[in-house]
py3Dmol code that shows the C-alpha trace and the ligand (Angstrom):
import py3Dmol

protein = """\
ATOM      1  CA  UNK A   1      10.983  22.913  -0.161  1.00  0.00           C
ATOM      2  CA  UNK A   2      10.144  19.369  -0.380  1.00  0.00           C
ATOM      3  CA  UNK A   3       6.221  18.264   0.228  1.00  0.00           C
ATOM      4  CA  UNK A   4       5.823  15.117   1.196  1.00  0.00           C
ATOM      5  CA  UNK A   5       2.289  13.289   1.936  1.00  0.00           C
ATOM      6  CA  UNK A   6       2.286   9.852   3.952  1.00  0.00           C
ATOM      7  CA  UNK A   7      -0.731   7.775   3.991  1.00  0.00           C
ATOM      8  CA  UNK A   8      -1.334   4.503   5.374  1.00  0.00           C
ATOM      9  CA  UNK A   9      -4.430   2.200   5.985  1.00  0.00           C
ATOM     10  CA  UNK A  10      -5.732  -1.100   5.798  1.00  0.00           C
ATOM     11  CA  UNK A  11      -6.975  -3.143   2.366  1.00  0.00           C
ATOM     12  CA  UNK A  12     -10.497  -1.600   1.542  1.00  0.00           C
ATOM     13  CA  UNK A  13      -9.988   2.336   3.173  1.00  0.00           C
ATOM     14  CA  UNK A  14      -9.489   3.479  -0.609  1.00  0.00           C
ATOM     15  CA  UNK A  15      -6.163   4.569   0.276  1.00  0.00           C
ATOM     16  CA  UNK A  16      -4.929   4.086  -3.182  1.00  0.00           C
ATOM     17  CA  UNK A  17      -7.523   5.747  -4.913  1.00  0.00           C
ATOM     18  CA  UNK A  18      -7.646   8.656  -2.545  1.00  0.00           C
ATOM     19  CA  UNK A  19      -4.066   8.854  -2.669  1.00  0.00           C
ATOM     20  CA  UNK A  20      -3.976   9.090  -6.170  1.00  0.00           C
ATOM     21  CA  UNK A  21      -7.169  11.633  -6.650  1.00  0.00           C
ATOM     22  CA  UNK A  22      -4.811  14.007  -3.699  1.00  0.00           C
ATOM     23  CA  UNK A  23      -1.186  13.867  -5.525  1.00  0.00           C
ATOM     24  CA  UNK A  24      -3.558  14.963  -8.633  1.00  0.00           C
ATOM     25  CA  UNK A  25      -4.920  17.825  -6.510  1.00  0.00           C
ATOM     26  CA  UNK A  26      -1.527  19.136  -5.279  1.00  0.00           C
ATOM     27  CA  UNK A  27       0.614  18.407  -8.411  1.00  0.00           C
ATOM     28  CA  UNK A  28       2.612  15.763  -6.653  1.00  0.00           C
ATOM     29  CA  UNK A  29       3.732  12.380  -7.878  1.00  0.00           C
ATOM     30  CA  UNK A  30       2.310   9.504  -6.327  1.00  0.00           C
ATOM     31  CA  UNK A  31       4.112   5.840  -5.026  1.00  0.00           C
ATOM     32  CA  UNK A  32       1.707   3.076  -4.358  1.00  0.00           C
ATOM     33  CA  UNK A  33       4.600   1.351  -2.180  1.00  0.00           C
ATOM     34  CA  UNK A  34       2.225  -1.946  -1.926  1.00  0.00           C
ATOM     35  CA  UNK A  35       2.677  -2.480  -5.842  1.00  0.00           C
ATOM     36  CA  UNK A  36       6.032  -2.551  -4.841  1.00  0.00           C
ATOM     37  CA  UNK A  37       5.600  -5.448  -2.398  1.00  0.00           C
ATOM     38  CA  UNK A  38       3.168  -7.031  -4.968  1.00  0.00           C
ATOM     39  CA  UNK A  39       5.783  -6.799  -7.632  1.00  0.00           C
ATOM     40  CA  UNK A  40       8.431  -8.875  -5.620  1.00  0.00           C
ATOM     41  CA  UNK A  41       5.756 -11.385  -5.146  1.00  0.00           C
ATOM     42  CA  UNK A  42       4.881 -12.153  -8.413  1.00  0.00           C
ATOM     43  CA  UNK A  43       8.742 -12.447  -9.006  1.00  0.00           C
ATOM     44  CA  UNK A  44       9.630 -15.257  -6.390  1.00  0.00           C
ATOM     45  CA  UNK A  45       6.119 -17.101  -7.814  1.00  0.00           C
ATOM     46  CA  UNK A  46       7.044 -16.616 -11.139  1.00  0.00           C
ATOM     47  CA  UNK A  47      10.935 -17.752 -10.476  1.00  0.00           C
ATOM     48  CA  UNK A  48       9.501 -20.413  -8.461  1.00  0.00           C
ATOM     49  CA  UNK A  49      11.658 -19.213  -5.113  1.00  0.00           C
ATOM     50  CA  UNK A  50      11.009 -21.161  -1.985  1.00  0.00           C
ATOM     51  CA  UNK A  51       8.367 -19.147  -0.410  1.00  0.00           C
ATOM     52  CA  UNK A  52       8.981 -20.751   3.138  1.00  0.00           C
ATOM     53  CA  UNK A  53      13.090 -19.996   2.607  1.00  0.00           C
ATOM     54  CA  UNK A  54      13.337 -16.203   4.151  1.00  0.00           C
ATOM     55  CA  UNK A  55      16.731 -15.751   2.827  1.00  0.00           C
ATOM     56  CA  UNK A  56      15.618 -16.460  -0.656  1.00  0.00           C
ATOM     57  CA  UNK A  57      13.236 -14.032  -0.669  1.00  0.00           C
ATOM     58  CA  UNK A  58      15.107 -11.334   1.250  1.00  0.00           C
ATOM     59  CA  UNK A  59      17.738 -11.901  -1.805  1.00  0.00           C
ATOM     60  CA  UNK A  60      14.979 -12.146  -4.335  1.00  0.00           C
ATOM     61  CA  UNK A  61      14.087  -8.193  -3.039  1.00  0.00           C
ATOM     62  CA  UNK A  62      17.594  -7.149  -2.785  1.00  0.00           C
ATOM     63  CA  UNK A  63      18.429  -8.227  -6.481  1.00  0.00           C
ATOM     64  CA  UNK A  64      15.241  -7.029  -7.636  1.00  0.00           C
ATOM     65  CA  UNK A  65      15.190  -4.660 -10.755  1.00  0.00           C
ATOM     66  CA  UNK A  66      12.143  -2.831 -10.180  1.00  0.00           C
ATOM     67  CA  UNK A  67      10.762   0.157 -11.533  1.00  0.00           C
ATOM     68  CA  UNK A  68       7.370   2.189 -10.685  1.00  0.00           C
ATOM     69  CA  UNK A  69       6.084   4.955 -12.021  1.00  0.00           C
ATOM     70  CA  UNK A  70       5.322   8.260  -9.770  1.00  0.00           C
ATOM     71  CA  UNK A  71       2.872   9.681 -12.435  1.00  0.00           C
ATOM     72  CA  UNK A  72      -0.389   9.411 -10.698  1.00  0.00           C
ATOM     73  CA  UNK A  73      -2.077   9.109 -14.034  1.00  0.00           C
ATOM     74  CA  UNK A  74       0.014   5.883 -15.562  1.00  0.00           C
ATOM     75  CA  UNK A  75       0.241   3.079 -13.431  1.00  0.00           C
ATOM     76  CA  UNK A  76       3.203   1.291 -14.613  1.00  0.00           C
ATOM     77  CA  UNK A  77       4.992  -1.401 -12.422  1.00  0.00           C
ATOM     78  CA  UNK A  78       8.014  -3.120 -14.719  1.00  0.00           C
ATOM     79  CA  UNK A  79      10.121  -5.851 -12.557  1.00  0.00           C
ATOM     80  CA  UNK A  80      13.122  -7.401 -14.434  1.00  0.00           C
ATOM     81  CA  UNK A  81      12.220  -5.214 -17.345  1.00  0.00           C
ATOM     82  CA  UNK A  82       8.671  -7.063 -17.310  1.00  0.00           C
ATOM     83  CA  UNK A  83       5.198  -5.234 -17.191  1.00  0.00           C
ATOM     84  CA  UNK A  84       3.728  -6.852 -14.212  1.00  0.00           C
ATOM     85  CA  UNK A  85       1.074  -3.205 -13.758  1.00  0.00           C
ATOM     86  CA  UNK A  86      -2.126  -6.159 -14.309  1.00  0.00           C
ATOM     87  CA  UNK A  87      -0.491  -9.054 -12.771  1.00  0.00           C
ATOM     88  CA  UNK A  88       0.327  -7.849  -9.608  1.00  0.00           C
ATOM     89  CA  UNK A  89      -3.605  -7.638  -8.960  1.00  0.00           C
ATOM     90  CA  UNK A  90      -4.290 -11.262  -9.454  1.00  0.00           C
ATOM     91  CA  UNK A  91      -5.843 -12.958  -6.575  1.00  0.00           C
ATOM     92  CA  UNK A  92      -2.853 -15.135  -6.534  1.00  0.00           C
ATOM     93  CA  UNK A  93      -0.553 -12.194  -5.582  1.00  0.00           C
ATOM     94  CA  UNK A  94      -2.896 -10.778  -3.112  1.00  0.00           C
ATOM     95  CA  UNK A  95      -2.928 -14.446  -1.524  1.00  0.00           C
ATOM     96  CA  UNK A  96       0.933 -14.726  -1.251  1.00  0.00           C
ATOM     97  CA  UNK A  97       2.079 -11.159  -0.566  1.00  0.00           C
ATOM     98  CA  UNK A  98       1.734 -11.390   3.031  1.00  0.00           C
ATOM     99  CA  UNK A  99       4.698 -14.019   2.648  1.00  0.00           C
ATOM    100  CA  UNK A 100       7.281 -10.530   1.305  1.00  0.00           C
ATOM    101  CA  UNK A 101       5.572  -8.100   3.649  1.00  0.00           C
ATOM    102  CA  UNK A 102       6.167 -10.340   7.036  1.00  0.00           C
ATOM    103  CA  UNK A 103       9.729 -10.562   5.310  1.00  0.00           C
ATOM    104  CA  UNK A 104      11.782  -8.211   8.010  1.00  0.00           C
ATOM    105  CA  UNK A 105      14.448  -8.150   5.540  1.00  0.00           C
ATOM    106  CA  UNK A 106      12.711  -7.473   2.391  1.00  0.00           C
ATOM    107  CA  UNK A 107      10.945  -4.925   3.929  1.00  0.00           C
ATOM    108  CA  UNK A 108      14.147  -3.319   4.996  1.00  0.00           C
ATOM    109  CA  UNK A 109      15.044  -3.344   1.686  1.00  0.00           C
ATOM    110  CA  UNK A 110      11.986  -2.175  -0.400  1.00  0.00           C
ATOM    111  CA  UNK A 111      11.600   0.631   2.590  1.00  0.00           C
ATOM    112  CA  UNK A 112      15.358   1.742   1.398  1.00  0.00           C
ATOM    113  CA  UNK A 113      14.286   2.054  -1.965  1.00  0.00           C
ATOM    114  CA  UNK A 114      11.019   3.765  -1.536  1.00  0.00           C
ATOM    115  CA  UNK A 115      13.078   6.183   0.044  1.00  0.00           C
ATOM    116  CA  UNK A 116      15.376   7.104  -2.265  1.00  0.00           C
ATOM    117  CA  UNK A 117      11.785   6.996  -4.525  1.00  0.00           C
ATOM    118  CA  UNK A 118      10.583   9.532  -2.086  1.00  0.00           C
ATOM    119  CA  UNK A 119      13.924  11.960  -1.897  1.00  0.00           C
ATOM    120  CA  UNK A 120      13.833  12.125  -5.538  1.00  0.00           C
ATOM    121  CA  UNK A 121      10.582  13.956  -5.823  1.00  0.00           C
ATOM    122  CA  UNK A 122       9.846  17.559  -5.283  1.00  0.00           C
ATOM    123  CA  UNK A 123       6.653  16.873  -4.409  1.00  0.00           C
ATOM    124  CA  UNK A 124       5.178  12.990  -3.873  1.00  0.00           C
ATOM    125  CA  UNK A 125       1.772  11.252  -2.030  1.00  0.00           C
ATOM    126  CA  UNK A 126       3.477   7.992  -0.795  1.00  0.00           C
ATOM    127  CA  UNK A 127       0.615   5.325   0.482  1.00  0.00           C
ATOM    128  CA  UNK A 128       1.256   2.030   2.487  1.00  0.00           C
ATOM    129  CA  UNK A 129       1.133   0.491   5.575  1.00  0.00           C
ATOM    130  CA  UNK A 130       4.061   2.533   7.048  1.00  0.00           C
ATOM    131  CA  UNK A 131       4.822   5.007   5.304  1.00  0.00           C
ATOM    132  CA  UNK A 132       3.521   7.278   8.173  1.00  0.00           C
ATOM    133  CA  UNK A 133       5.594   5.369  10.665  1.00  0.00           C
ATOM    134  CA  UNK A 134       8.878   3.719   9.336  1.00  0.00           C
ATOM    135  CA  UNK A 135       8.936   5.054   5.740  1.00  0.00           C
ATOM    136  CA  UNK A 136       8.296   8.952   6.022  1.00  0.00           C
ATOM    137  CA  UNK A 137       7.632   9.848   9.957  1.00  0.00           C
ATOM    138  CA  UNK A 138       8.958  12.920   9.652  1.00  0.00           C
ATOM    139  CA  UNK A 139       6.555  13.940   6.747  1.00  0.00           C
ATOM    140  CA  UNK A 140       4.761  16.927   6.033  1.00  0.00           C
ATOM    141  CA  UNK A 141       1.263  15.619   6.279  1.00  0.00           C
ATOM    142  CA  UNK A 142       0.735  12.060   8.281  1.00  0.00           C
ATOM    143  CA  UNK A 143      -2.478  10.366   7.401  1.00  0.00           C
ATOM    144  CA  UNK A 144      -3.943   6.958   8.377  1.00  0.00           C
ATOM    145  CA  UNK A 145      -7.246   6.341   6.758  1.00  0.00           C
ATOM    146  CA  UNK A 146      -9.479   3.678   8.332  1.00  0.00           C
ATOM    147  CA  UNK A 147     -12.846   2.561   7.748  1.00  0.00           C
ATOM    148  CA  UNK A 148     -15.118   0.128   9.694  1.00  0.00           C
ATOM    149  CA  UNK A 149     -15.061  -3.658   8.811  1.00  0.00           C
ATOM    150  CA  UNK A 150     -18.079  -3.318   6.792  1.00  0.00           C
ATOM    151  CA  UNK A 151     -17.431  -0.804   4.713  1.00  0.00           C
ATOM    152  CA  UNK A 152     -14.123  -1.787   3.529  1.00  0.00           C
ATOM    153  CA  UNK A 153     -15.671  -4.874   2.536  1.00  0.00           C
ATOM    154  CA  UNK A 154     -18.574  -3.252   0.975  1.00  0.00           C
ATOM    155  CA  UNK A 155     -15.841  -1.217  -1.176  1.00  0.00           C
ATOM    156  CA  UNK A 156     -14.143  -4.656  -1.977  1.00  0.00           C
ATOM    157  CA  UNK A 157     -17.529  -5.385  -3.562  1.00  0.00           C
ATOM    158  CA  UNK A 158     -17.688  -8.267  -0.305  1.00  0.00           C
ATOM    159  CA  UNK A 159     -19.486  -9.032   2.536  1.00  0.00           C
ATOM    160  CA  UNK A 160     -19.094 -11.773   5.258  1.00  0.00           C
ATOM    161  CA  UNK A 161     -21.989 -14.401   5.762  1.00  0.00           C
ATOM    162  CA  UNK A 162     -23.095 -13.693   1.718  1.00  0.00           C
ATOM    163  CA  UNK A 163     -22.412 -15.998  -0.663  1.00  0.00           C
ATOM    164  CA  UNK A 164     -20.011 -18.551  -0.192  1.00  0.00           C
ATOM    165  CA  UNK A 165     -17.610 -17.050  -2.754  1.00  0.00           C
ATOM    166  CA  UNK A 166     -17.995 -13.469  -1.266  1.00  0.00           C
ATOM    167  CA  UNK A 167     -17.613 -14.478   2.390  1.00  0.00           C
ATOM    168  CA  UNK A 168     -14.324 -16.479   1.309  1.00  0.00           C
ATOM    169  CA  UNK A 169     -13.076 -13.998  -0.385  1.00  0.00           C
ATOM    170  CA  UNK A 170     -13.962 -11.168   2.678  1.00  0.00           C
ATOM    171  CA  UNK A 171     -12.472 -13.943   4.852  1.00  0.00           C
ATOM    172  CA  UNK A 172      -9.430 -13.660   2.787  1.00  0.00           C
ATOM    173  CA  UNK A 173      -9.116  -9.848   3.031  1.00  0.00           C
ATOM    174  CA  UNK A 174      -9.293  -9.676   6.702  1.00  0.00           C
ATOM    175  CA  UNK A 175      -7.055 -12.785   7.068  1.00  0.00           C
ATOM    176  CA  UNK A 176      -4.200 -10.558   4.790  1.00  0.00           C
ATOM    177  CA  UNK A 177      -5.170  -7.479   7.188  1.00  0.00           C
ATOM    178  CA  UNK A 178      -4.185  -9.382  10.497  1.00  0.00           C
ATOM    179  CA  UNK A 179      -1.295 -10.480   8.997  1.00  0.00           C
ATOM    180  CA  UNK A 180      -0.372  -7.767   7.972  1.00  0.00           C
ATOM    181  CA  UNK A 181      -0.580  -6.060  11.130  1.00  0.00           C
ATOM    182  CA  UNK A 182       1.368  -8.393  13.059  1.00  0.00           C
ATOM    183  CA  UNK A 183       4.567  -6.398  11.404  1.00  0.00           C
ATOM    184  CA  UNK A 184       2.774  -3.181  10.997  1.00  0.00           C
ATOM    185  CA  UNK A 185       0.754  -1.504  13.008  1.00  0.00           C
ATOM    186  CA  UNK A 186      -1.695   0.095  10.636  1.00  0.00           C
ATOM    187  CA  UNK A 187      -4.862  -0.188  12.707  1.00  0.00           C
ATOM    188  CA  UNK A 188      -3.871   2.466  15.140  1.00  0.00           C
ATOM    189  CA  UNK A 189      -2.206   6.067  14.149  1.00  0.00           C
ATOM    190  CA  UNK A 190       1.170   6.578  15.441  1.00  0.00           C
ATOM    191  CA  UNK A 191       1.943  10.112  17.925  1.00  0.00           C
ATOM    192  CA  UNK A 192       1.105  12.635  15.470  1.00  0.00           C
ATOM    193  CA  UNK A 193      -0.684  10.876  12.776  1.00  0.00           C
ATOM    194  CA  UNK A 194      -4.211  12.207  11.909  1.00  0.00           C
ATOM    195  CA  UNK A 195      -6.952   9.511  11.452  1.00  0.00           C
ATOM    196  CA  UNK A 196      -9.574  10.294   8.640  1.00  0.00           C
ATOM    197  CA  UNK A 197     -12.321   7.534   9.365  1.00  0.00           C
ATOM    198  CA  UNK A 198     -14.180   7.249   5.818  1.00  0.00           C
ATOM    199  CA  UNK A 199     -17.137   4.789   6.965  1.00  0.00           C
ATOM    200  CA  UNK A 200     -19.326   7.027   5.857  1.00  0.00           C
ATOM    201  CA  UNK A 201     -17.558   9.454   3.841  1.00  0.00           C
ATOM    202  CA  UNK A 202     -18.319   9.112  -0.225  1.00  0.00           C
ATOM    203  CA  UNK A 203     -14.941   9.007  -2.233  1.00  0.00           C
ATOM    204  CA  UNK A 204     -15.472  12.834  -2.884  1.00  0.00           C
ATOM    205  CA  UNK A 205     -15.782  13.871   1.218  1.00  0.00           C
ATOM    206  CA  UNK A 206     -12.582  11.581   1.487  1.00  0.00           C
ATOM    207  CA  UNK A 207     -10.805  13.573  -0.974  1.00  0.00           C
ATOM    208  CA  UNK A 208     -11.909  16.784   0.571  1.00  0.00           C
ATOM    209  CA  UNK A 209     -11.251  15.250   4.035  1.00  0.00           C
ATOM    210  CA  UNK A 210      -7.789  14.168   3.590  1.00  0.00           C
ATOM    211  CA  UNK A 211      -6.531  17.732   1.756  1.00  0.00           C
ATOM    212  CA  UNK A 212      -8.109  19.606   4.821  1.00  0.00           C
ATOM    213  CA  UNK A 213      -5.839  16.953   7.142  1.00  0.00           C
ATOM    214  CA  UNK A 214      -2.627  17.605   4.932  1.00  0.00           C
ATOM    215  CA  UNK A 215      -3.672  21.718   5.110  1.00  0.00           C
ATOM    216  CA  UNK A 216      -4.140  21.753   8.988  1.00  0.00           C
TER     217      UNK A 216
END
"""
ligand_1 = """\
25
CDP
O -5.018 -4.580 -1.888
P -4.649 -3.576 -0.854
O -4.942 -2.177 -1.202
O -5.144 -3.971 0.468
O -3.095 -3.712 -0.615
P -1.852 -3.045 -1.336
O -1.722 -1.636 -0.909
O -1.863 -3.354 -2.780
O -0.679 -3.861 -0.608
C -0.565 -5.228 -0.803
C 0.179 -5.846 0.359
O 1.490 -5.311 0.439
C -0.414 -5.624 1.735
O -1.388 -6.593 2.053
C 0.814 -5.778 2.637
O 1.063 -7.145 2.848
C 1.928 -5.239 1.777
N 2.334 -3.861 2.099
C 3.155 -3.634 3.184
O 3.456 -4.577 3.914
N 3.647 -2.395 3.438
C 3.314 -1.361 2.656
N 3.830 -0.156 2.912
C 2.446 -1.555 1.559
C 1.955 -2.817 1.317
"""
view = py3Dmol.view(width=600, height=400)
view.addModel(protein, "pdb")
view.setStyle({"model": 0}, {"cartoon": {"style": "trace"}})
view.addModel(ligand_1, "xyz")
view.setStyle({"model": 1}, {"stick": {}})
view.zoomTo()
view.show()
């Protein structure tokens, strides 16, 4: 039988660390589906696509060739046969990507393909922003891991009102958040999606948290 493990939650819940630490801890491959969405936007930057023309970018994602790894131990994110794994985490990505995700169409598409990601695995940890709702709803284990403001900030090595650099940049992450959200709903778990809150959790007690959720 296939095991599949969605978890969602906004920038700064260590959702992609956790994520990957779990699919370690059960054997299982691991998709980190925003790498996908990161991917697409360093293409259209790099190609120089209109970024206000939505058609342009929903065929930008449809004639994407884009390959990610599943092994939770090599990150590895290739798009048009490119390694992109470092340069998807450039501030400059993180600053545009709300431009694909808000994309209704290139969402539709990169959802198809994670999948048929997802299908192809025995056993996979997929982590997003939907994954527990539009990706995999009907999976095995449905997580959404929040934090409070502050401590997803504090991860993000940030904090509002401290220097002008780190308040910007905490500015920026909760501007991506609420844009974010206006075509997912991350903030809130879905009808039968467990909220782990880790405010106060070390990474560890996350870990330990999350595979008592998935075992419940
Ligand atoms: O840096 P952070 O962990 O917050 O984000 P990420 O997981 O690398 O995802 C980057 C961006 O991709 C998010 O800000 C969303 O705009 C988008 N995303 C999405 O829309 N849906 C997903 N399932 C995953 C990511």
């Amino acid at each position: 039988d296939q095991l599949v493990i969605a978890i969602d939650g906004p920038s700064g819940s260590g959702k992609s660390s956790v994520s990957k630490a779990v699919a370690r801890e059960l054997g299982a491959a691991y998709l980190d589906t925003g790498a996908m969405y990161r991917a697409i936007t360093y293409s259209v930057l790099a190609d120089g696509t209109d970024l206000s023309d939505a058609n342009a970018i929903a065929q930008a994602v449809r004639d994407a060739q884009l390959e990610i790894s599943v092994d939770p131990d090599a990150e590895l994110v290739e798009i048009g046969g490119v390694d992109v794994t470092a340069a998807i985490r450039e501030p400059r990505i993180s600053e545009q990507v709300s431009t694909v995700a808000t994309n209704l169409d290139a969402r539709a598409e990169l959802v198809r393909r994670q999948q048929e990601i997802i299908k192809a695995n025995l056993r996979i940890v997929a982590e997003g922003r939907d994954i527990t709702t539009v990706v995999a709803p009907d999976a095995d284990a449905r997580i959404l891991l929040t934090a409070s403001e502050e401590a997803r900030l504090r991860r993000r090595g940030l904090q509002l009102g401290g220097t002008q650099n780190d308040s910007q940049l905490a500015n920026q992450v909760l501007a991506r958040d609420a844009k974010d959200s206006t075509v997912v709903n991350f903030t809130q778990a879905a009808d039968g999606v467990m909220t782990v809150d880790s405010s106060d959790l070390d990474f560890e007690q996350t870990i330990a948290a999350v595979l008592d959720a998935i075992s419940t």
